[in-house]
C-alpha positions in Angstrom: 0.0 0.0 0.0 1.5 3.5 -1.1 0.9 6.6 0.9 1.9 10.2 0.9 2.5 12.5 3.9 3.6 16.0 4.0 6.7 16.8 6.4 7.5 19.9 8.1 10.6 21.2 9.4 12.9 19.5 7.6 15.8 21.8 7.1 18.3 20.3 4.9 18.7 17.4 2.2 21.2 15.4 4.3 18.8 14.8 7.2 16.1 14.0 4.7 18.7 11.7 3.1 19.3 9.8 6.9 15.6 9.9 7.7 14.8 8.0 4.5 17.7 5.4 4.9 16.1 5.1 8.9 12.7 4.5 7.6 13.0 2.5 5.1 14.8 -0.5 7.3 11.4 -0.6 9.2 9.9 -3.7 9.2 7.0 -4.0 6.9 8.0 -0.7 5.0 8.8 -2.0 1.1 10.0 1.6 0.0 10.4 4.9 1.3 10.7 8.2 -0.7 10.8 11.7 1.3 11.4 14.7 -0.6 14.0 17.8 0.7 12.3 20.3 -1.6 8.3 19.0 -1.7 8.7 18.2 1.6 6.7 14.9 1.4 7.3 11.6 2.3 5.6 8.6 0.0 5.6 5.4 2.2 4.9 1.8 0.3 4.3 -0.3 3.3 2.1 -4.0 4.4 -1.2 -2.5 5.0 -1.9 -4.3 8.4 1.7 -2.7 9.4 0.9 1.1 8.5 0.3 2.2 12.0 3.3 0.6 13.5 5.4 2.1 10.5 3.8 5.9 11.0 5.0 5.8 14.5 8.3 4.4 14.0 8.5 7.0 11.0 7.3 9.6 13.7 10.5 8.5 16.2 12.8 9.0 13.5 12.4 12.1 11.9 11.9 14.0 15.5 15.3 11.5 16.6 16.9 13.5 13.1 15.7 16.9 13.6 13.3 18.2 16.6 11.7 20.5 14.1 10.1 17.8 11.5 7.2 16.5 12.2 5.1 14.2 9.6 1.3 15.4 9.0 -1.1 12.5 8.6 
């Protein structure tokens, strides 16, 4: 199942670049995608998983930058 969620507060393309590698070694994500300048992350993930993987997701990109925040 592919999803897309906008992201705020990420300020630079590196920590976009280390929150992607993070998420996508979560279990159950398939792919992971989150763009610097659209600010959006796209999330192919198992469907029974998605919760889990949001709040995973959630741990890493405030872990990366205390700024970003994902917007479901």
């Amino acid at each position: 199942m592919k999803k897309t969620y906008k992201i705020t507060g990420v300020d630079c393309a590196n920590c976009a670049a280390k929150m992607e590698q993070q998420i996508s070694k979560i279990d159950g994500v398939n792919s992971c995608s989150l763009s610097f300048v659209l600010q959006k992350l796209t999330l192919d993930c198992e469907p029974e998983k998605l919760g889990d993987v949001l709040g995973a997701a959630s741990s890493i990109v405030k872990k990366i930058d205390r700024g970003a925040k994902i917007l479901y």
